[in-house]
C-alpha positions as CSV (number, residue, x, y, z in Angstrom):
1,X,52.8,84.4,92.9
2,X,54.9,83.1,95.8
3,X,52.9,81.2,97.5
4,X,53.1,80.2,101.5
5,X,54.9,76.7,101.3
6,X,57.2,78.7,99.1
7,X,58.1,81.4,102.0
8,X,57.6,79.1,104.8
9,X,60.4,76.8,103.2
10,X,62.8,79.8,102.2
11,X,62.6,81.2,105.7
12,X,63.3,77.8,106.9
13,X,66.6,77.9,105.2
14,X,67.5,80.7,105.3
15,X,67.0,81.5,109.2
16,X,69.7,83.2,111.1
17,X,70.1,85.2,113.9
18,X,66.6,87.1,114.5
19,X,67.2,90.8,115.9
20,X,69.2,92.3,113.3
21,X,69.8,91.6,109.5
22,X,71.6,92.9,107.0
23,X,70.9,95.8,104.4
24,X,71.5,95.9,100.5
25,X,73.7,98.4,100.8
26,X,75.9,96.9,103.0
27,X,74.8,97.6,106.6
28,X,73.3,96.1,109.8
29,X,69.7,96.7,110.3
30,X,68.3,96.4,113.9
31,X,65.2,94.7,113.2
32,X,63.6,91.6,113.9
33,X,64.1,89.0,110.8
34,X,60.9,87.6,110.3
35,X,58.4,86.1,107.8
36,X,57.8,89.6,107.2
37,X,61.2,90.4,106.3
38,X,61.6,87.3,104.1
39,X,58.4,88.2,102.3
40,X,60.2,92.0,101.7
41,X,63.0,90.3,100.0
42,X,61.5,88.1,97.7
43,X,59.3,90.3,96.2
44,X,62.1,93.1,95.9
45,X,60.8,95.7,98.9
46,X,63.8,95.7,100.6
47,X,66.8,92.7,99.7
48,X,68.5,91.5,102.6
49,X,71.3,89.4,104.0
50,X,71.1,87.4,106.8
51,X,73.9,86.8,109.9
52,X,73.9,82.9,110.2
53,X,75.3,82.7,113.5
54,X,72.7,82.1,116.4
55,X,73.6,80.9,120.3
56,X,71.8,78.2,121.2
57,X,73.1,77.6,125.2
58,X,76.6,78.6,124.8
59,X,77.2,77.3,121.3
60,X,77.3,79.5,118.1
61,X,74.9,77.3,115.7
62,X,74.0,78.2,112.2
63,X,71.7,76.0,109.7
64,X,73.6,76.8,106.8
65,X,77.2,77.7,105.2
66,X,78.3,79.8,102.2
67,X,81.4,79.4,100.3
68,X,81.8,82.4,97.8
69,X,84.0,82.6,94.9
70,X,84.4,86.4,93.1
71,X,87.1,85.6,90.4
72,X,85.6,86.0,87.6
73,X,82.8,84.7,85.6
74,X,84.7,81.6,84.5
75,X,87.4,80.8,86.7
76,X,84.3,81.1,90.0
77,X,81.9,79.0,88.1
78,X,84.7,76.5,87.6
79,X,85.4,76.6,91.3
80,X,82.4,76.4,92.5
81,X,81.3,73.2,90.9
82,X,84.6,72.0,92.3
83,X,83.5,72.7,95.3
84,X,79.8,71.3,94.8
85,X,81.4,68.1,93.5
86,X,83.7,68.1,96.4
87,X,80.6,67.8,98.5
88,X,78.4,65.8,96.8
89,X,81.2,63.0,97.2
90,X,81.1,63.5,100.6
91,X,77.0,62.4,100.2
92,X,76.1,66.5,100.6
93,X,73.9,68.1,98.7
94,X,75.0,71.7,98.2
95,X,73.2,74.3,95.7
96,X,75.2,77.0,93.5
97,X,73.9,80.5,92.6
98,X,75.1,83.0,90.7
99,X,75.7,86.3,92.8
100,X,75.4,89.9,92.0
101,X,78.8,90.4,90.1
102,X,80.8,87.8,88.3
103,X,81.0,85.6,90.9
104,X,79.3,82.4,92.7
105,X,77.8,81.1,96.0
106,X,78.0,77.6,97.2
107,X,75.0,76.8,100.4
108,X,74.9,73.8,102.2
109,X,71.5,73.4,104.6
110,X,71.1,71.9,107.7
111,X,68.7,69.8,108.7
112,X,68.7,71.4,112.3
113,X,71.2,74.1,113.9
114,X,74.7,72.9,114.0
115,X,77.7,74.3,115.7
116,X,79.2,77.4,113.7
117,X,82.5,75.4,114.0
118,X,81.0,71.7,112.2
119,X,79.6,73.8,109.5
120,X,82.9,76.1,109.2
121,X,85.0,73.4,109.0
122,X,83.4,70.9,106.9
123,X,83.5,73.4,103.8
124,X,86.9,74.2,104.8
125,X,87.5,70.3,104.5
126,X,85.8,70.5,100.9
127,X,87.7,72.9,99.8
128,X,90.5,71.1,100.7
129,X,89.8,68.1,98.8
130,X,88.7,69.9,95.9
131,X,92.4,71.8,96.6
132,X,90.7,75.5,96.2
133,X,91.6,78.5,98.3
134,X,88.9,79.3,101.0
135,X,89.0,83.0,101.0
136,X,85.2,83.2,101.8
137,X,83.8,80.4,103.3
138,X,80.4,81.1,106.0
139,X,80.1,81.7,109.1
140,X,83.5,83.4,108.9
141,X,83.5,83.4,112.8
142,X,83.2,80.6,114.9
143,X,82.7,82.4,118.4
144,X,81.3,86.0,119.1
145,X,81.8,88.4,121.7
146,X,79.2,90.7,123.3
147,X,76.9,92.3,121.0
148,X,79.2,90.9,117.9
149,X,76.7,89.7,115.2
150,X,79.5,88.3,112.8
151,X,79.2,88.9,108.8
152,X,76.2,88.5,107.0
153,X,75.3,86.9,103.4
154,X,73.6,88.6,101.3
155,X,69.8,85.9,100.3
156,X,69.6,84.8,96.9
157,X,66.2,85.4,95.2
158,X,65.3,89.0,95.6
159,X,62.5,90.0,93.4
160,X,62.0,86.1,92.7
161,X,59.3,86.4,90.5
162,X,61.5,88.3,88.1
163,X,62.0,85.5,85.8
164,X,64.8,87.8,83.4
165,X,67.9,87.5,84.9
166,X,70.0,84.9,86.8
167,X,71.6,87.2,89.0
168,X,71.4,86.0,92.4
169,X,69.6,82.9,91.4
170,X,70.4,79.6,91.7
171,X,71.1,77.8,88.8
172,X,70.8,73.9,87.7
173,X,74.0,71.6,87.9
174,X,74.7,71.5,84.2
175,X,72.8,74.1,82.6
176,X,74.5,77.2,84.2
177,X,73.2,79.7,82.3
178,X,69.4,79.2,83.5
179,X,67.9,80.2,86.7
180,X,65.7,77.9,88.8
181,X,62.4,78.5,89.8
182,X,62.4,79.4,93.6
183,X,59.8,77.2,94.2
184,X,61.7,74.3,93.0
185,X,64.7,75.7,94.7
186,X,62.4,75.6,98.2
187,X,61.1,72.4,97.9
188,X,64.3,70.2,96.7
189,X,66.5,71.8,99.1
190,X,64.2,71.3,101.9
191,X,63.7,67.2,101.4
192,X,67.9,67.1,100.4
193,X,69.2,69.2,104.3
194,X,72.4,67.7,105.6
195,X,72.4,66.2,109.2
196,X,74.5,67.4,111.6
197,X,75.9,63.8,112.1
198,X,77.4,64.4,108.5
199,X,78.3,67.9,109.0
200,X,80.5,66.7,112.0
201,X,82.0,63.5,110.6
202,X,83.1,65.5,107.1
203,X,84.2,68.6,109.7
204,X,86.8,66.3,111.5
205,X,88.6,65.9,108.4
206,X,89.8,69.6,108.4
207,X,93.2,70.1,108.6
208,X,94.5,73.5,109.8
209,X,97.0,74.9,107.5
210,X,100.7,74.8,109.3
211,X,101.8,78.5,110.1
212,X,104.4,79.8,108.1
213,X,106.9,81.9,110.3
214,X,108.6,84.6,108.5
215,X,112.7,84.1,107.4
216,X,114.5,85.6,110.6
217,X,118.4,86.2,110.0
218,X,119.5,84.8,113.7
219,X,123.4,85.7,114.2
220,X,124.1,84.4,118.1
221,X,126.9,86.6,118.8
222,X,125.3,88.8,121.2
223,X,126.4,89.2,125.2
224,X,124.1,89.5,127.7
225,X,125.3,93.0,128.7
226,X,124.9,94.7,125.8
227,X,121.5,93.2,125.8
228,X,120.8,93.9,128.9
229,X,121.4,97.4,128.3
230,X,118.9,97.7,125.2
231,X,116.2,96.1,127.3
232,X,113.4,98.1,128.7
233,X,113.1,98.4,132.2
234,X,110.0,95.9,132.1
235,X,112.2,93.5,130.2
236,X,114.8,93.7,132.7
237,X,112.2,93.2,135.6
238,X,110.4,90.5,133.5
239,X,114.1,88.8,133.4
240,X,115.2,89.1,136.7
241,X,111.6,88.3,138.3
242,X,110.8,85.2,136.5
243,X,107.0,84.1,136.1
244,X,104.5,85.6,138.4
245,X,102.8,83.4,141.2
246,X,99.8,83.2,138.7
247,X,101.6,82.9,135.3
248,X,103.4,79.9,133.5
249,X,107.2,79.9,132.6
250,X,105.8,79.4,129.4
251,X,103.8,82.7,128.8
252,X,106.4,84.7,130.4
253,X,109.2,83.9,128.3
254,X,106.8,84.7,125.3
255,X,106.4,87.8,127.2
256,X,110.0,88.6,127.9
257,X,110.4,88.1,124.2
258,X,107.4,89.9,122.6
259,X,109.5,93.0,125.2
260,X,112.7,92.6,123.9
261,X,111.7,92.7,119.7
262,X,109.2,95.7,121.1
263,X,112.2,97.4,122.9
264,X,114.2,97.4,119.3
265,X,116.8,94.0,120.4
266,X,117.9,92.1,117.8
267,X,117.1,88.4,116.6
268,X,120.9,87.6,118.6
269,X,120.4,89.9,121.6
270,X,116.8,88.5,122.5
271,X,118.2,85.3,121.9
272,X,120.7,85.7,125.0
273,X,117.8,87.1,127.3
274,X,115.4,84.1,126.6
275,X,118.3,81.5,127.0
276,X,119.9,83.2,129.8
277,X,116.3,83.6,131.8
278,X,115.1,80.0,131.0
279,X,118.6,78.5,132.2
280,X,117.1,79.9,135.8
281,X,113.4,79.3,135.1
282,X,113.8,75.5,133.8
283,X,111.1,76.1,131.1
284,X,113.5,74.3,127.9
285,X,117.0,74.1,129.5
286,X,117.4,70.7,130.1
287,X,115.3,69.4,126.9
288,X,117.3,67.5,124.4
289,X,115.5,70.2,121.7
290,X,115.7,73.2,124.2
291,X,117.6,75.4,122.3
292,X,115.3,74.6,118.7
293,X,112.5,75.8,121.2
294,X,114.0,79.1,122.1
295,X,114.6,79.6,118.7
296,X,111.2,79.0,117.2
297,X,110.2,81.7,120.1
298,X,112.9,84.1,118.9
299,X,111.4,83.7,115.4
300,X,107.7,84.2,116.2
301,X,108.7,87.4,118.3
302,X,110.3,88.8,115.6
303,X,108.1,88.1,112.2
């Protein structure tokens, strides 16, 4: 029998945002998430998955994060204790369950809500560390828009008391192969919750991957007429006008560019409309690395 401490603590961890939730079958319900709905879950009326991402004020919190790993049996058990390890270095507890298929979980707790964007980015940081691709790391999203709800997680421990299989279970660090108890689960997660002081220092060591711009083949032979006579009549506007009174010089050349690769110009030809518009506009003209800057804009219009 799963008794109250057991649900209250569960729901505790497992909180998210509370007027929708998520279905087995892989959509959103519009329904309250409450002890009612935790209660269905664990005892296998209805499995659910909660959408961690709740605004508190005008911050997306959450009170836990999910890193999942589908490659396999051996290769995502491998990874996720990586990952756990990665953590635990770090002085945070995290938990690992086995999920439906052949794959794993890794949930981190928070003692209290946290922004969307600490908890985001200190498993991203793990992951890091531990030098494993984060393909699926929760809360995917870090802001939402009007009536977004983000991406929801599918709750370990549906029909808990179902003691033969370890199927969406969490298991012990060591002895993979056995489920625990979701009372023990409760009750040692609860008292081992990260603070957010952690979750923020650990987040600031995140470091966003460098984009990689596409190979563009950039022959500067072009002349500004024959440009000019690809160029769509906005293009030509765009070049002759310069920035509006409420735009930068900065925008509208990315503008003027994004124009000339939509109206068909080539790497060379849009080359000669940038340089020749900045050379009025002042934007990278006089900049010892001007023209590296007009070329990293040529690229990015054209990959």
């Amino acid at each position: 029998m799963i008794t109250d401490q057991t649900i209250t603590e569960y729901s505790t961890l497992f909180r998210g945002r509370g007027d929708v939730y998520g279905s087995d079958e892989g959509g959103c319900v519009k329904a309250p998430l409450n002890r009612e709905r935790f209660i269905s879950h664990l005892t296998g009326v209805e499995p659910i998955g909660v959408y961690p991402i709740v605004p508190i004020g005008t911050i997306p919190s959450v009170v836990w994060g999910c890193s999942d790993f589908d490659l396999g049996m051996a290769e995502s058990l491998d990874s996720a204790i990586k990952l756990h390890d990665s953590l635990l270095a770090a002085g945070v507890t995290s938990w690992i369950e086995r999920s439906r298929s052949k794959g794993f979980h890794v949930w981190v707790f928070a003692e209290q809500p946290v922004p969307a964007q600490d908890m985001r980015n200190m498993l991203l940081a793990a992951h890091q560390v531990a030098n494993l691709p984060a393909k699926e790391v929760n809360p995917k999203q870090v802001e939402l828009k009007t009536n977004q709800y983000g991406n929801y997680v599918r709750l370990p421990y549906p029909y808990a008391e179902n003691l033969s299989t370890t199927h969406q279970r969490v298991v012990r660090i060591g002895d993979y192969t056995n489920a625990m108890p979701l009372a023990e689960f409760t009750s040692s997660a609860m008292k081992s919750r990260a603070t957010a002081t952690t979750i923020k220092h650990l987040a600031e060591f995140y470091k966003p991957p460098t984009p990689k711009l596409a190979p563009v083949s950039i022959e500067y032979d072009a002349t500004l007429d024959e440009a000019m006579q690809v160029l769509s009549p906005l293009g030509k506007v765009i070049w002759r006008d310069g920035p509006l009174p409420t735009k930068d010089r900065s925008s509208t050349l990315a503008k003027l560019g994004y124009e000339c690769a939509k109206t068909g110009l080539n790497p060379s030809q849009t080359k000669i409309i940038l340089k020749t518009a900045d050379k009025r506009w002042g934007k990278y003209h006089l900049r010892p690395n001007g023209e590296s800057e007009i070329d990293k804009l040529v690229i990015r219009v054209h990959s």
